[in-house]
N, CA, C and O atoms as a CHARMM CRD file, in Angstrom:
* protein
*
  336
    1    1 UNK  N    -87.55000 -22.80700 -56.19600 PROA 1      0.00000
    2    1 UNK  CA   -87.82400 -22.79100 -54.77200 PROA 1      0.00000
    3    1 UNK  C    -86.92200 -21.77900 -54.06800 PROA 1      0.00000
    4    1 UNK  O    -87.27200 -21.14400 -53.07400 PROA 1      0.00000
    5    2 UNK  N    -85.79400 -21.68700 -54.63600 PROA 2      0.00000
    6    2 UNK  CA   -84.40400 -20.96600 -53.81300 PROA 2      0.00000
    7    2 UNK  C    -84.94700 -19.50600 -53.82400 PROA 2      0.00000
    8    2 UNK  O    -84.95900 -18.59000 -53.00200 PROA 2      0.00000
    9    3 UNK  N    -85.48500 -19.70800 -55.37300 PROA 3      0.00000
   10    3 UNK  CA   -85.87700 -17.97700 -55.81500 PROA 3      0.00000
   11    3 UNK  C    -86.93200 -17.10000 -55.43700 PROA 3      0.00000
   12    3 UNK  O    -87.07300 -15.87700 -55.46900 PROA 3      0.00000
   13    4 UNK  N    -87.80500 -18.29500 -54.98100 PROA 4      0.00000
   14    4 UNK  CA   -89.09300 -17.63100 -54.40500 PROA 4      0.00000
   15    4 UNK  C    -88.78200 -17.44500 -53.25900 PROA 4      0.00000
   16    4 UNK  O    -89.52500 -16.54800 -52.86100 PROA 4      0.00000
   17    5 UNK  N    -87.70800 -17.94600 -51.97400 PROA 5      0.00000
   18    5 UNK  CA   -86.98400 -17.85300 -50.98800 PROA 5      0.00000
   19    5 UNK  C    -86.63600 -16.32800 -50.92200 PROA 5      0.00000
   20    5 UNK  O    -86.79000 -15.51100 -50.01400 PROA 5      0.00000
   21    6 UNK  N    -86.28500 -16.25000 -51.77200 PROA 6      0.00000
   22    6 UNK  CA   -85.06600 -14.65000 -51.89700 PROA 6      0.00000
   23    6 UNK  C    -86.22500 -13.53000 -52.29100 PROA 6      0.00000
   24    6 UNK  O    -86.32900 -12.43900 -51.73000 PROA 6      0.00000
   25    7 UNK  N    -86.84900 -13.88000 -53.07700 PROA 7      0.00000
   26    7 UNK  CA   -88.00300 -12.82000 -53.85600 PROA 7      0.00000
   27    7 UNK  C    -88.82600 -12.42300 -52.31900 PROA 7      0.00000
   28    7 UNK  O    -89.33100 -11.32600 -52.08300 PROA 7      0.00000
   29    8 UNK  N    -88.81400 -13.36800 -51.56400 PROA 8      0.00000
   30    8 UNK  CA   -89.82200 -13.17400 -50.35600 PROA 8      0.00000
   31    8 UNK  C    -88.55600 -12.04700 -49.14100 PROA 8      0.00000
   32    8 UNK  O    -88.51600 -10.98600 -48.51800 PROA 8      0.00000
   33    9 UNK  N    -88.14100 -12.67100 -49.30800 PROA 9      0.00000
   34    9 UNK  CA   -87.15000 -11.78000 -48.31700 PROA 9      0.00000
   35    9 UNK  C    -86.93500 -10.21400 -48.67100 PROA 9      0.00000
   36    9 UNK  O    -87.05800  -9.18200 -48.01100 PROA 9      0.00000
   37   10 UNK  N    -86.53000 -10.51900 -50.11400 PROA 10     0.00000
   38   10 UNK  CA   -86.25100  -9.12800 -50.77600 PROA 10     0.00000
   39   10 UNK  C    -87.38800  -7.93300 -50.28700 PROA 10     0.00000
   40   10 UNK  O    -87.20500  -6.82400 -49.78700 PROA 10     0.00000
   41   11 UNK  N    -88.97700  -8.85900 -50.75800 PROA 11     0.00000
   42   11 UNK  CA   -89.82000  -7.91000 -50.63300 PROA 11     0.00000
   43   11 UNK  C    -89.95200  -7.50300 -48.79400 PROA 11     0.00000
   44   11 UNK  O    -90.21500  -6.36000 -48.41900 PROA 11     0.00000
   45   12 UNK  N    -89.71200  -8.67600 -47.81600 PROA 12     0.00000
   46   12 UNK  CA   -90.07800  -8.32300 -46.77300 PROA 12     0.00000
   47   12 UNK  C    -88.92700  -7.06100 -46.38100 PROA 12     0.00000
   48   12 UNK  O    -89.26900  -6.01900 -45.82100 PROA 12     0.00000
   49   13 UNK  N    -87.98100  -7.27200 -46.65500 PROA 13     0.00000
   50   13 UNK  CA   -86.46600  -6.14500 -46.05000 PROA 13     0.00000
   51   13 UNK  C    -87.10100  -4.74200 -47.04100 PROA 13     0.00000
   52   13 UNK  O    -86.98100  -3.57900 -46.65500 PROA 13     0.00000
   53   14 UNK  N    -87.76200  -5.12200 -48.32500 PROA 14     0.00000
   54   14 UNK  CA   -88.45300  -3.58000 -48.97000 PROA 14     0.00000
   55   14 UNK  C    -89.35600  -3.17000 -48.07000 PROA 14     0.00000
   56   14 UNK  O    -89.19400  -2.13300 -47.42600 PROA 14     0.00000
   57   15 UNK  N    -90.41800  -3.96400 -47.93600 PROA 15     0.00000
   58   15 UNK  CA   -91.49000  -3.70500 -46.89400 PROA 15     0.00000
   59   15 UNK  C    -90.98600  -2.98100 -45.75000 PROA 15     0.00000
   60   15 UNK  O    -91.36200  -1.81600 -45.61900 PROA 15     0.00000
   61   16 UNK  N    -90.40800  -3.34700 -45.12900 PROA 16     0.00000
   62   16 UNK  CA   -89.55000  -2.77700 -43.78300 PROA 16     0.00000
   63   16 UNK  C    -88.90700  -1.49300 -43.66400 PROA 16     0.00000
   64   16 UNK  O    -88.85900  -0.72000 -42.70700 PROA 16     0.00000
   65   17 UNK  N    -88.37900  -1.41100 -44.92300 PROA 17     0.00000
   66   17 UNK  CA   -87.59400   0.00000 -45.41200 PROA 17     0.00000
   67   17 UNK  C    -88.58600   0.68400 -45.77900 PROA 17     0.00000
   68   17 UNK  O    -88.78800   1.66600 -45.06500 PROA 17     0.00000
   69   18 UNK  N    -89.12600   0.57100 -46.43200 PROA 18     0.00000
   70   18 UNK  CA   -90.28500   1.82300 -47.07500 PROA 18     0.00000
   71   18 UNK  C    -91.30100   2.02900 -45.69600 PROA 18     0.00000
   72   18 UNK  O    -91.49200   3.23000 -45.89100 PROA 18     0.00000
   73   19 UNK  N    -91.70700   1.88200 -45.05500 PROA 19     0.00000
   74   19 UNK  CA   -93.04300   1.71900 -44.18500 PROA 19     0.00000
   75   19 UNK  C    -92.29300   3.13300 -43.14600 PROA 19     0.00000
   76   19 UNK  O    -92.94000   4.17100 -43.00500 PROA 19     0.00000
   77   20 UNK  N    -90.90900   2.96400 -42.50600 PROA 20     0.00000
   78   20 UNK  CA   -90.52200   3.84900 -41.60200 PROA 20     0.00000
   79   20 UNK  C    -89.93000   5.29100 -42.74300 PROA 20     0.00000
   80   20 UNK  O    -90.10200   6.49400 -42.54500 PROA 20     0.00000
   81   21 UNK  N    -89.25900   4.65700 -43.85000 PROA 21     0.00000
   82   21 UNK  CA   -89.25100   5.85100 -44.59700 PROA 21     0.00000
   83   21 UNK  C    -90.35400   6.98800 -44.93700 PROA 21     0.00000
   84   21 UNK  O    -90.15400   8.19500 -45.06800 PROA 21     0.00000
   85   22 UNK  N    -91.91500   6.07100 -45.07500 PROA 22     0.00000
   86   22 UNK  CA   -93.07700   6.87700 -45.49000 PROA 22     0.00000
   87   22 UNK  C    -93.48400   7.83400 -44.25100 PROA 22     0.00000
   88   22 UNK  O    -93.66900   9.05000 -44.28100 PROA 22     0.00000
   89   23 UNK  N    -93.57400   6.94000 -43.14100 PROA 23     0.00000
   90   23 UNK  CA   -93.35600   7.53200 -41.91100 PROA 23     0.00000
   91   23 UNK  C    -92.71200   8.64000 -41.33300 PROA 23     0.00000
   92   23 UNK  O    -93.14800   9.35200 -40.42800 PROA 23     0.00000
   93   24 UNK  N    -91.75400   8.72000 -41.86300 PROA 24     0.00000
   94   24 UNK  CA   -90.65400   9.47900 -41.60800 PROA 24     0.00000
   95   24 UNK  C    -91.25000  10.83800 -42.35800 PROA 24     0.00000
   96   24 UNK  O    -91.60700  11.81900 -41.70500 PROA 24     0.00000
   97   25 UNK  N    -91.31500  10.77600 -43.82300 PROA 25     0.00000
   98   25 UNK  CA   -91.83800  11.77200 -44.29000 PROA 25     0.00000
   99   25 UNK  C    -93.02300  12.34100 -44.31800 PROA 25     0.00000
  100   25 UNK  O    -93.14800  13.46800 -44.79600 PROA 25     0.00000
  101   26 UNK  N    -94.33100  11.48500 -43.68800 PROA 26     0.00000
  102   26 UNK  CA   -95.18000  12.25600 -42.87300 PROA 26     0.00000
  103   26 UNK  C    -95.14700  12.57500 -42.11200 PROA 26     0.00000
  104   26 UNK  O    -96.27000  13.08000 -42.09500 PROA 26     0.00000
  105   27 UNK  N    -94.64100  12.85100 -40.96800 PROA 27     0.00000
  106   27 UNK  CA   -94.30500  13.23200 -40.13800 PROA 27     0.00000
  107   27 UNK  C    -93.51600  14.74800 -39.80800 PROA 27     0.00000
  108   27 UNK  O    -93.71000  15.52700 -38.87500 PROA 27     0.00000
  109   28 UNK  N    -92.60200  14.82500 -40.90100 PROA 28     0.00000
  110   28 UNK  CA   -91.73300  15.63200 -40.67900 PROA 28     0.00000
  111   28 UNK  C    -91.98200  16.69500 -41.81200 PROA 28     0.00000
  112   28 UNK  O    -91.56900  17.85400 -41.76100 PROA 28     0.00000
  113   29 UNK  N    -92.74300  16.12700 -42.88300 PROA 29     0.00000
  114   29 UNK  CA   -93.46300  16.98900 -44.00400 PROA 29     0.00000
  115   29 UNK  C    -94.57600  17.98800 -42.93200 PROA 29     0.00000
  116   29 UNK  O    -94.49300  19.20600 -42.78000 PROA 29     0.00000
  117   30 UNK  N    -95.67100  16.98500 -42.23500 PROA 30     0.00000
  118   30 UNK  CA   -96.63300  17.65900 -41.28700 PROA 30     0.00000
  119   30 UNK  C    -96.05300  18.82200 -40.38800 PROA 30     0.00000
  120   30 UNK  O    -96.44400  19.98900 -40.40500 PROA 30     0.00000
  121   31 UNK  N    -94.96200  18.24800 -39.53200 PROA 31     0.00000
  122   31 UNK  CA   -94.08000  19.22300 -38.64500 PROA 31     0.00000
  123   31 UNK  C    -93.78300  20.77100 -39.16000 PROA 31     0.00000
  124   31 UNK  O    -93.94900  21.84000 -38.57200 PROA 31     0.00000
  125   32 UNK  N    -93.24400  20.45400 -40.58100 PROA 32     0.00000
  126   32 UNK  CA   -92.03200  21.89900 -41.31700 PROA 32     0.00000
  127   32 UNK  C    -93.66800  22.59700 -41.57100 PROA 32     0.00000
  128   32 UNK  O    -93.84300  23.74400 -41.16000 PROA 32     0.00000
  129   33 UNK  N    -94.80300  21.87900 -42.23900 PROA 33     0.00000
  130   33 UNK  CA   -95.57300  22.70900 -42.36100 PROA 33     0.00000
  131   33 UNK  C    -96.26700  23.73300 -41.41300 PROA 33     0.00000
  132   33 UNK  O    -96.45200  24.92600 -41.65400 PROA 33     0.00000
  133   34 UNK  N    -96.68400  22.91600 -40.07900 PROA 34     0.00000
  134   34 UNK  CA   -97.39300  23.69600 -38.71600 PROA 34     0.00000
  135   34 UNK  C    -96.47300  24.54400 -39.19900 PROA 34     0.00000
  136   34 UNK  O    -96.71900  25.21000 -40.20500 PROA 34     0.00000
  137   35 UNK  N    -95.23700  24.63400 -38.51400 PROA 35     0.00000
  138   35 UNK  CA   -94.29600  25.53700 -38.72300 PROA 35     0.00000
  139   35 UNK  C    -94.18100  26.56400 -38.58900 PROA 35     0.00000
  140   35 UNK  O    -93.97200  27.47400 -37.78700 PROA 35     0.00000
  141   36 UNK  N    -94.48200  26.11500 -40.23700 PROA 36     0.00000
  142   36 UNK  CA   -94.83700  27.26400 -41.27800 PROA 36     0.00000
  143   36 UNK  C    -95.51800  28.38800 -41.19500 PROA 36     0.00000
  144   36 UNK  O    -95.34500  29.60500 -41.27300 PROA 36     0.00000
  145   37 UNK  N    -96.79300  27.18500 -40.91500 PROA 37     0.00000
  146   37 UNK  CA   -98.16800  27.95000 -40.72300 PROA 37     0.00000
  147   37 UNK  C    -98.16700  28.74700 -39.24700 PROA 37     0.00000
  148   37 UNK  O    -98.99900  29.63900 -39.07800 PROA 37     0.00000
  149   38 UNK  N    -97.55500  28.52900 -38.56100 PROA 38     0.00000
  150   38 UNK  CA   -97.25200  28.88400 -37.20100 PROA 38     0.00000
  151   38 UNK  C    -96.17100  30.31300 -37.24800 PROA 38     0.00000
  152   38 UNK  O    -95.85400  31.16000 -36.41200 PROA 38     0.00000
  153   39 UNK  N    -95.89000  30.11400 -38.39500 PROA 39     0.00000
  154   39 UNK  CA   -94.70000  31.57500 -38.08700 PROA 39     0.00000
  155   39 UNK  C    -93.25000  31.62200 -38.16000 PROA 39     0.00000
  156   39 UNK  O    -92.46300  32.54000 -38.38600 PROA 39     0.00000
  157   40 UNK  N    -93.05600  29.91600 -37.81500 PROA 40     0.00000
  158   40 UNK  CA   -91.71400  29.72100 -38.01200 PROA 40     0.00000
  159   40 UNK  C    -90.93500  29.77500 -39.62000 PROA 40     0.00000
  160   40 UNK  O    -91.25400  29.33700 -40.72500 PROA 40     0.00000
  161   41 UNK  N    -89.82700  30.51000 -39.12000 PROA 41     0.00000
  162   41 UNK  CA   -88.79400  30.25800 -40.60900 PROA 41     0.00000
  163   41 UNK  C    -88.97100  29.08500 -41.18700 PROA 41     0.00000
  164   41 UNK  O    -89.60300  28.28800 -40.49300 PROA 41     0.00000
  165   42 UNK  N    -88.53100  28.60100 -42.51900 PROA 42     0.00000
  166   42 UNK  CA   -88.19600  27.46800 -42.64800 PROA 42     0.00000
  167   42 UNK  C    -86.60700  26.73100 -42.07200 PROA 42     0.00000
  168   42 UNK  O    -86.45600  25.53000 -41.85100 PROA 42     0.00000
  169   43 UNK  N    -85.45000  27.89000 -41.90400 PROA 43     0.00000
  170   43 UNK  CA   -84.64700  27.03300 -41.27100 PROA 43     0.00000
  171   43 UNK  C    -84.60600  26.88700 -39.84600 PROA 43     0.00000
  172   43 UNK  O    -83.92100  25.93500 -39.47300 PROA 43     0.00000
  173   44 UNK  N    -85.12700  27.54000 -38.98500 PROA 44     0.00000
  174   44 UNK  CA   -85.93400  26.92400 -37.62800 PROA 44     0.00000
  175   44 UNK  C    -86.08300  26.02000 -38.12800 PROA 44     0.00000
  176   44 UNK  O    -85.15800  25.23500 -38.33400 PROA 44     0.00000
  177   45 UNK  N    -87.63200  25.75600 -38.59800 PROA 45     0.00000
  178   45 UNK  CA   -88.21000  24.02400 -38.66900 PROA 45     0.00000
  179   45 UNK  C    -87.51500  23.08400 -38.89700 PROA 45     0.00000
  180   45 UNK  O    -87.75600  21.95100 -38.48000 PROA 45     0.00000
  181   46 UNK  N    -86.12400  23.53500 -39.89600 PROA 46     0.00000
  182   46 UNK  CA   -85.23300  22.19000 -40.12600 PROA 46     0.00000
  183   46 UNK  C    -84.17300  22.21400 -39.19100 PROA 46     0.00000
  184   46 UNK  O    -83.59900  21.14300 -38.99500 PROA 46     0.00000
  185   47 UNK  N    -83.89200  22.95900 -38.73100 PROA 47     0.00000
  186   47 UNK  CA   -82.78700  22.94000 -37.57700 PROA 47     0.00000
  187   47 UNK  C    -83.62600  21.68600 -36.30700 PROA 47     0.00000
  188   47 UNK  O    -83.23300  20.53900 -36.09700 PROA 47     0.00000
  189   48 UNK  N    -84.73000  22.32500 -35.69700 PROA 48     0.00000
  190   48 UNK  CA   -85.73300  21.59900 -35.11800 PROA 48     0.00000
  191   48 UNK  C    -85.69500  20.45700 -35.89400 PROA 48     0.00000
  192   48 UNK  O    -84.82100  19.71200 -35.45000 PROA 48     0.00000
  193   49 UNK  N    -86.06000  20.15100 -36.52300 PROA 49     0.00000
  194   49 UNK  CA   -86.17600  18.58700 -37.22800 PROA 49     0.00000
  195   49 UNK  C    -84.80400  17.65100 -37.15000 PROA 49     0.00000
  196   49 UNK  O    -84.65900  16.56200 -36.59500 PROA 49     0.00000
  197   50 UNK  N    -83.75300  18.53000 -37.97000 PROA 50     0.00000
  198   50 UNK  CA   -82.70500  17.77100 -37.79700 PROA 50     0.00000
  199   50 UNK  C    -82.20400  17.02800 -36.18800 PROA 50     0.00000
  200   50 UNK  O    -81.87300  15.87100 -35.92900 PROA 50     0.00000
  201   51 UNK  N    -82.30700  18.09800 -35.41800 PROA 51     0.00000
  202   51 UNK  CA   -82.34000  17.46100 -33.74700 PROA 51     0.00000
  203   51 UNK  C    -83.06400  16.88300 -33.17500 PROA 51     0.00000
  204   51 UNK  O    -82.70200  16.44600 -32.08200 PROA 51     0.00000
  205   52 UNK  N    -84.13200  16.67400 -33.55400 PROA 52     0.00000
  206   52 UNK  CA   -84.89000  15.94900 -33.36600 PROA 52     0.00000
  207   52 UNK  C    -84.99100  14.36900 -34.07800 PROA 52     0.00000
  208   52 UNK  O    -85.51100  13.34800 -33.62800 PROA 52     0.00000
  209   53 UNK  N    -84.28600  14.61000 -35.34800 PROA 53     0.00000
  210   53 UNK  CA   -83.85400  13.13600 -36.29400 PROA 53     0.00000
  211   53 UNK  C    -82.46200  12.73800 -35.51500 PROA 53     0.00000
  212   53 UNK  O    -82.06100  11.58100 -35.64500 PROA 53     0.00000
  213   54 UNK  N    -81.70000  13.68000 -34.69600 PROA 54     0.00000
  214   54 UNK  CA   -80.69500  13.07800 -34.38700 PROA 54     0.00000
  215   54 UNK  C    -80.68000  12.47100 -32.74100 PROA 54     0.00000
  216   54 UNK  O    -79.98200  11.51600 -32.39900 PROA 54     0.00000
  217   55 UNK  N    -81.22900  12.92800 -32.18700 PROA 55     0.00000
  218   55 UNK  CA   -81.89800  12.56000 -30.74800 PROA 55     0.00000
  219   55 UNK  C    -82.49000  10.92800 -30.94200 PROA 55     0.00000
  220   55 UNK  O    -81.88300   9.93800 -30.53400 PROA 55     0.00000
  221   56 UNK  N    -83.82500  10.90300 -31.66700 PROA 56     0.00000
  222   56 UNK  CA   -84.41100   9.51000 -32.21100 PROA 56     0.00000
  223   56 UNK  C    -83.63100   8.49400 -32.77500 PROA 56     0.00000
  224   56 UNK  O    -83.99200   7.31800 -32.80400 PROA 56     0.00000
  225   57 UNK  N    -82.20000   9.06000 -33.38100 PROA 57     0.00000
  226   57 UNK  CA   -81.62600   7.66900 -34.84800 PROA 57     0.00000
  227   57 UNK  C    -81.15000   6.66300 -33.51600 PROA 57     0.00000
  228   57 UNK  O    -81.24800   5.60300 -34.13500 PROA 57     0.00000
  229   58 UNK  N    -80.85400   6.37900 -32.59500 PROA 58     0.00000
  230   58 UNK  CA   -80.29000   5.64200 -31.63200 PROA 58     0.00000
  231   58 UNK  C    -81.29800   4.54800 -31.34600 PROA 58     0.00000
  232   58 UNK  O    -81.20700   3.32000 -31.36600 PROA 58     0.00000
  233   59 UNK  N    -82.48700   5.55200 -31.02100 PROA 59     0.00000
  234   59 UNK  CA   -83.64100   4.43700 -30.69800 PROA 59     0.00000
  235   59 UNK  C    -84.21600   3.46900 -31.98800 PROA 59     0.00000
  236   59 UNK  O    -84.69100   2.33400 -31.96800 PROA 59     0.00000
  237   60 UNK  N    -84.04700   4.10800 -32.74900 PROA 60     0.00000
  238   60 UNK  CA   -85.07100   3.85600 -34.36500 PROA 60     0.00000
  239   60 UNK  C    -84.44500   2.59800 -34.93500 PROA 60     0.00000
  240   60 UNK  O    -85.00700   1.73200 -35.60400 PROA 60     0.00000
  241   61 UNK  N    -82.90500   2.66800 -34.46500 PROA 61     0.00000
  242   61 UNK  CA   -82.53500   1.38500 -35.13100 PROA 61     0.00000
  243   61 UNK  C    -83.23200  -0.15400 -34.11500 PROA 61     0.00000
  244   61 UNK  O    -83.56400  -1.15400 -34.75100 PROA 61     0.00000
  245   62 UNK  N    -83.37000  -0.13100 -32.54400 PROA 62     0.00000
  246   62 UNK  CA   -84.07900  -1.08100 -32.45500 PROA 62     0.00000
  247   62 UNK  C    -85.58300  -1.59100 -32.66900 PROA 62     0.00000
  248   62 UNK  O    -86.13800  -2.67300 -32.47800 PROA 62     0.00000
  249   63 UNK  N    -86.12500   0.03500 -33.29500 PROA 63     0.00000
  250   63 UNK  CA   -87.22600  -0.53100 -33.26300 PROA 63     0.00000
  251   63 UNK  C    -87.73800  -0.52100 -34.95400 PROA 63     0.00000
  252   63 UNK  O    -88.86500  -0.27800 -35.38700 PROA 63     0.00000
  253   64 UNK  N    -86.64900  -0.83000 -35.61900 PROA 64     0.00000
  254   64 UNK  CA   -86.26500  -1.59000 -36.57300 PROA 64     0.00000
  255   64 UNK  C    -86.06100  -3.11500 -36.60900 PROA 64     0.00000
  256   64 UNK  O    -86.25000  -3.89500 -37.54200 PROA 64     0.00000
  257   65 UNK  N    -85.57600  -3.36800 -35.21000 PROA 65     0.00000
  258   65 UNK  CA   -85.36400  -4.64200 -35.41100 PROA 65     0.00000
  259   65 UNK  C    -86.52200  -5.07100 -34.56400 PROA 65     0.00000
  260   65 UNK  O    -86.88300  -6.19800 -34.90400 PROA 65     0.00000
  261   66 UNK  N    -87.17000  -4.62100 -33.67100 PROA 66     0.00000
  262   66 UNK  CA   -88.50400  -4.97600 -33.62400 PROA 66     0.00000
  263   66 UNK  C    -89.66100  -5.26200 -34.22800 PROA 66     0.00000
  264   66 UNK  O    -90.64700  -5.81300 -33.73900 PROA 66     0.00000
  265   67 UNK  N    -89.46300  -4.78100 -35.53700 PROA 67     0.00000
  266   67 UNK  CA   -89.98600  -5.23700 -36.94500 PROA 67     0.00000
  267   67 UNK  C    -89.52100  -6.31500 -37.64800 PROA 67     0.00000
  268   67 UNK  O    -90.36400  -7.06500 -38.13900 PROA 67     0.00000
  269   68 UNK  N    -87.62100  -6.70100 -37.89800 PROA 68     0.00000
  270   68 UNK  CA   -87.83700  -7.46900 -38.24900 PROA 68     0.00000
  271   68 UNK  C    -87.95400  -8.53700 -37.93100 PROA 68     0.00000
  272   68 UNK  O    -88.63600  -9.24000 -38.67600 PROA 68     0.00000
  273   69 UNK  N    -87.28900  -9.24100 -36.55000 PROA 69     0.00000
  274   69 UNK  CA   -87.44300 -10.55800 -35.88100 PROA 69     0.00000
  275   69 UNK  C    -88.13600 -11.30800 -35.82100 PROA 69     0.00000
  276   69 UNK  O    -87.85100 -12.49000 -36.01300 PROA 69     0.00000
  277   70 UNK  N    -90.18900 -10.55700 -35.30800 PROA 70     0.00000
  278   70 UNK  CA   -91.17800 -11.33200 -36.14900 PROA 70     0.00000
  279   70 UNK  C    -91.22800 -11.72100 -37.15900 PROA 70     0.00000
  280   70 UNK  O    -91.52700 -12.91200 -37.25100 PROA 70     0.00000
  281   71 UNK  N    -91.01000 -11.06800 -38.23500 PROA 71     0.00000
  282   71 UNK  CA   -91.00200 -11.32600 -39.80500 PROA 71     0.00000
  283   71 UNK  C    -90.16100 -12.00400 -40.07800 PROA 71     0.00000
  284   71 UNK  O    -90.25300 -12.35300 -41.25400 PROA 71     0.00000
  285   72 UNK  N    -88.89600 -12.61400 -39.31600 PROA 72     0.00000
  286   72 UNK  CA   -87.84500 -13.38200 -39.93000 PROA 72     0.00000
  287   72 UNK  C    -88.08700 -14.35300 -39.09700 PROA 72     0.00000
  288   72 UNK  O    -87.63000 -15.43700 -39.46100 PROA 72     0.00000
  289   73 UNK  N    -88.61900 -14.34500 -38.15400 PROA 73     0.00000
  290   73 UNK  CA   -89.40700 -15.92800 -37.60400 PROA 73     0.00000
  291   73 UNK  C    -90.84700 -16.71900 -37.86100 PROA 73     0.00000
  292   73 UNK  O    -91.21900 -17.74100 -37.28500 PROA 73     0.00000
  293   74 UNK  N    -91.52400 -15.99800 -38.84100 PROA 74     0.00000
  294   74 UNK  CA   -92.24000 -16.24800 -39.55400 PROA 74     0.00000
  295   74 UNK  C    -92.04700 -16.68300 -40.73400 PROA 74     0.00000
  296   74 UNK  O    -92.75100 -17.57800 -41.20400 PROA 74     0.00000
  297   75 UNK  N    -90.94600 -16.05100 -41.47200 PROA 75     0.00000
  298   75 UNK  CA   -90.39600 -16.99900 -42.24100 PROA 75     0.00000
  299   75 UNK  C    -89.50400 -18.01400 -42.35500 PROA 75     0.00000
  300   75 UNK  O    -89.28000 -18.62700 -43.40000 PROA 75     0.00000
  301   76 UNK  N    -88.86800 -18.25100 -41.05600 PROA 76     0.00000
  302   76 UNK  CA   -88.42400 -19.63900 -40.67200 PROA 76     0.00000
  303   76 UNK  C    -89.38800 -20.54000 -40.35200 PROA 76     0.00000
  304   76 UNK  O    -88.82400 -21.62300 -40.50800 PROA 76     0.00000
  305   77 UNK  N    -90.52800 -20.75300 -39.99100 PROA 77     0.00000
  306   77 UNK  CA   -91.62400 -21.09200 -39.53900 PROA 77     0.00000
  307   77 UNK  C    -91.65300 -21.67500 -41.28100 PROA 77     0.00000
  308   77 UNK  O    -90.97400 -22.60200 -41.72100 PROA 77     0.00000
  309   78 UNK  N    -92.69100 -20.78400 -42.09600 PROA 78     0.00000
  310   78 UNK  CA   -92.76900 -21.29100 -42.96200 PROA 78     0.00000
  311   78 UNK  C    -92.22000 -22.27100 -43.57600 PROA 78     0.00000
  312   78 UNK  O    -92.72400 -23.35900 -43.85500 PROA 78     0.00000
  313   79 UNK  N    -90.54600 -21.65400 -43.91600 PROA 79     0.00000
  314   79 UNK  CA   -90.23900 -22.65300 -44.65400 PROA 79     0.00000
  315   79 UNK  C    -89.58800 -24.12500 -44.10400 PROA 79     0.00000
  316   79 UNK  O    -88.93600 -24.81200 -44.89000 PROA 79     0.00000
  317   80 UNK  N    -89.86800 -24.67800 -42.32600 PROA 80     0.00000
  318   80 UNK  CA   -90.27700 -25.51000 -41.70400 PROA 80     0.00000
  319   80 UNK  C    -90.58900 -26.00200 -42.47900 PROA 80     0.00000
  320   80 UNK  O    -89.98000 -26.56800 -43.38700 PROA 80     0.00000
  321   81 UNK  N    -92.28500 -25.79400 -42.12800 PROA 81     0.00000
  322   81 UNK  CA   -93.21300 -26.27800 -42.50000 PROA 81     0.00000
  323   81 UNK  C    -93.24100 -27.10500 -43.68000 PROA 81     0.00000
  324   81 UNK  O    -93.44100 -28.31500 -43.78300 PROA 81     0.00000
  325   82 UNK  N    -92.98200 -26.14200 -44.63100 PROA 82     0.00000
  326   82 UNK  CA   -92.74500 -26.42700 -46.12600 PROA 82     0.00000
  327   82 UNK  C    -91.96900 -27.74800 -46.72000 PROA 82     0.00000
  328   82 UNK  O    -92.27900 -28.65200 -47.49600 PROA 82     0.00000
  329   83 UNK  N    -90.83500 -27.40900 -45.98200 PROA 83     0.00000
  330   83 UNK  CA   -90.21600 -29.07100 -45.84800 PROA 83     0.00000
  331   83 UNK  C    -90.77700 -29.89900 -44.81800 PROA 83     0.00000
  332   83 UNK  O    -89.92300 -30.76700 -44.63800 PROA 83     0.00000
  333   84 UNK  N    -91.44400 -30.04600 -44.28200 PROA 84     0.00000
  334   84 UNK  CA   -91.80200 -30.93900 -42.79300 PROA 84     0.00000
  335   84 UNK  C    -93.12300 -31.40400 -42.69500 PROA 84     0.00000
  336   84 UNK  O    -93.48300 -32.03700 -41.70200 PROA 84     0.00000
């Protein structure tokens, strides 16, 4: 019971991590390419990117946790239930 507890969590905190990571790299894969295709250097595009990753990291962490709070009150919910 403890383990299927943890196995669930594990995957939800993976879930959470990978989803803004994939994000992240579409996004910024799409960006360097226009770019590209646009004319720009490649270290323009990453200079641009990097300031632009550093402008956003402030906000990104709450809306990180805007992801997880539902999900961690859903699984308090559950395992309520489960006993109750």
């Amino acid at each position: 019971m403890f383990l299927k507890i943890i196995k669930k969590i594990i995957l939800v905190l993976g879930t959470i991590l990978i989803i803004p990571i994939g994000i992240g790299l579409l996004i910024g894969g799409g960006y360097i390419l226009f770019s590209l295709v646009d004319g720009s250097s490649l270290d323009e595009s990453l200079k641009n990117l990097a300031q632009f990753s550093q402008t956003i990291q402030p906000y990104f962490n709450y809306l990180i946790l805007l992801f997880i709070i539902p999900l961690l009150l859903k699984g308090i919910k559950k395992v309520k239930a489960s006993k109750g």
